[in-house]
N, C-alpha and C positions, 0 to 999 in steps of 0.2 A: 553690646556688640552684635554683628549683624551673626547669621548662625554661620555663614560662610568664613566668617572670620575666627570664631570660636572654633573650629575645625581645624584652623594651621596653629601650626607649632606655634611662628612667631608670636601668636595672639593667648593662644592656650596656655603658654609660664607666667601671661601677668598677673597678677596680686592685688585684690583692690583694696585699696589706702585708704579711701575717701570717697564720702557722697558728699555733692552739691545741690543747695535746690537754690534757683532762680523765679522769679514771678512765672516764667514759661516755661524751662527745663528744670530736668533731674539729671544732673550730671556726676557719671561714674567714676573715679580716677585711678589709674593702675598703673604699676611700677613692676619690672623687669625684677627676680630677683638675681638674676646671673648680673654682674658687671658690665659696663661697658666694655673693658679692656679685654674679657671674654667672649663676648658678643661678637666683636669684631674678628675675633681670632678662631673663634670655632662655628663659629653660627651667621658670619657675611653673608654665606650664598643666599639665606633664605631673605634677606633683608630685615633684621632682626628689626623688635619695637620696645624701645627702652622705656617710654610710658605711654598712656594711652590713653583718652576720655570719650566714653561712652554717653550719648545724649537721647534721651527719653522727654520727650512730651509730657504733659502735666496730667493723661492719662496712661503712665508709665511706656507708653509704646517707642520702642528704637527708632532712631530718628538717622542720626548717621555719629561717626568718630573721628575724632583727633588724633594721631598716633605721631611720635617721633620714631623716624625713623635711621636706623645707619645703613647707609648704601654708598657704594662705590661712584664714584661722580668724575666727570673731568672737567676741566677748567684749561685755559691758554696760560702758558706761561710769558714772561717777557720774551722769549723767542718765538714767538706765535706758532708754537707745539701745544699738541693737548697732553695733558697731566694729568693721571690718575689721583684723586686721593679719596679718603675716607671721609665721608661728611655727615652729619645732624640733617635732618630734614621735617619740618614739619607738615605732617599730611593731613589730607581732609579725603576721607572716605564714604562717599554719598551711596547711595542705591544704586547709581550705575556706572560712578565713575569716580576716578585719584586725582585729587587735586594738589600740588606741591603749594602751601600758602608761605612758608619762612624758611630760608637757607641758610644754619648756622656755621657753615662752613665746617672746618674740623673744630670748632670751641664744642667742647659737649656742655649747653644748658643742664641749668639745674633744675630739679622737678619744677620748683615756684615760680623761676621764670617761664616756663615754657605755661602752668598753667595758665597765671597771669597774662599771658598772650594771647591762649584761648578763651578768657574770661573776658578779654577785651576785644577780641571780635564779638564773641556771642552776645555781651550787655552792650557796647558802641556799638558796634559797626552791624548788627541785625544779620551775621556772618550764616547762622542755621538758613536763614529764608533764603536767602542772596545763592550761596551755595545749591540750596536742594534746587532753586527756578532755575542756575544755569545747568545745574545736571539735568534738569527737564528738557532744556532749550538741546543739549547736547545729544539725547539721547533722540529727539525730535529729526534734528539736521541727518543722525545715522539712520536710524532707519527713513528718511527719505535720500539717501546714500551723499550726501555732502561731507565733507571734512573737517575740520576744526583745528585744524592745523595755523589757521590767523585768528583766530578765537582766545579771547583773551579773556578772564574770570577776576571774580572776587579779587581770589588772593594773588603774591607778587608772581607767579611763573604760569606759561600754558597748561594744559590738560596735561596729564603725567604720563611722559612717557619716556623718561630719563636720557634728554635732550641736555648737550653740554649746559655746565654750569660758568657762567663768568664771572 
């Protein structure tokens, strides 16, 4: 994890369960030990992370993380009112920027699935490279003061900015 993230709370109670090595990464895996059902209850505001995968280079160097996270989201209902609820979210946290890649709605995944998911981006879908070139591309457009607000990435949602969920 990057140090900035090692620093907040949400990142500091995870627990690592598991190393991976890949032909190209070293990946971290860490699990929450408070509850979800606690998480949620005592610890929403900060956007708690129920697990997390930390990815190192095959010269151990931090690369970027995966983390699930629970945060408050809204969605339309059938009266086309927004609706608060609780959701699963899987993130992608590069050097300069949040990316939402999977929205588990309120189901809370289980550690396997969720790794599985990450293991099938990062061996398919080449997800590490794809991710850090559009964080580059990202960080490129701001500091020449453009937007990215129709910029669409990798994974299934925009750049993260906790834009309703449908």
């Amino acid at each position: 994890m990057s140090a900035t993230q090692q620093n907040s709370p949400r990142w500091e109670r995870l627990v690592k369960v598991e190393e991976i090595e890949t032909e190209t990464y070293f990946i971290d895996a860490y699990c929450s030990p408070i509850s979800s059902a606690e998480l949620k209850e005592n610890h929403l505001d900060e956007k708690p992370i129920l697990y997390a995968f930390a990815v190192f280079d095959r010269e151990n160097h931090y690369v970027l993380s995966y983390g699930l996270e629970i945060r408050e989201a809204y969605r339309v209902n059938e009266n086309d009112d927004d609706e608060p609820y609780i959701g699963y979210f899987l993130e992608t946290f590069c050097p300069n920027s949040q990316f939402s890649c999977k929205n588990y709605k309120e189901v809370e995944p289980d550690f396997e699935s969720v790794k599985n998911t990450i293991m099938a981006y990062i061996l398919e879908y080449d997800a590490v490279n794809k991710m850090l070139a559009y964080d580059k591309e990202l960080l490129s457009k701001q500091e020449k003061g453009l937007t990215q607000d129709s910029e669409q990435g990798f994974c299934e949602s925009n750049h993260h900015n906790d834009k309703k969920v449908h």
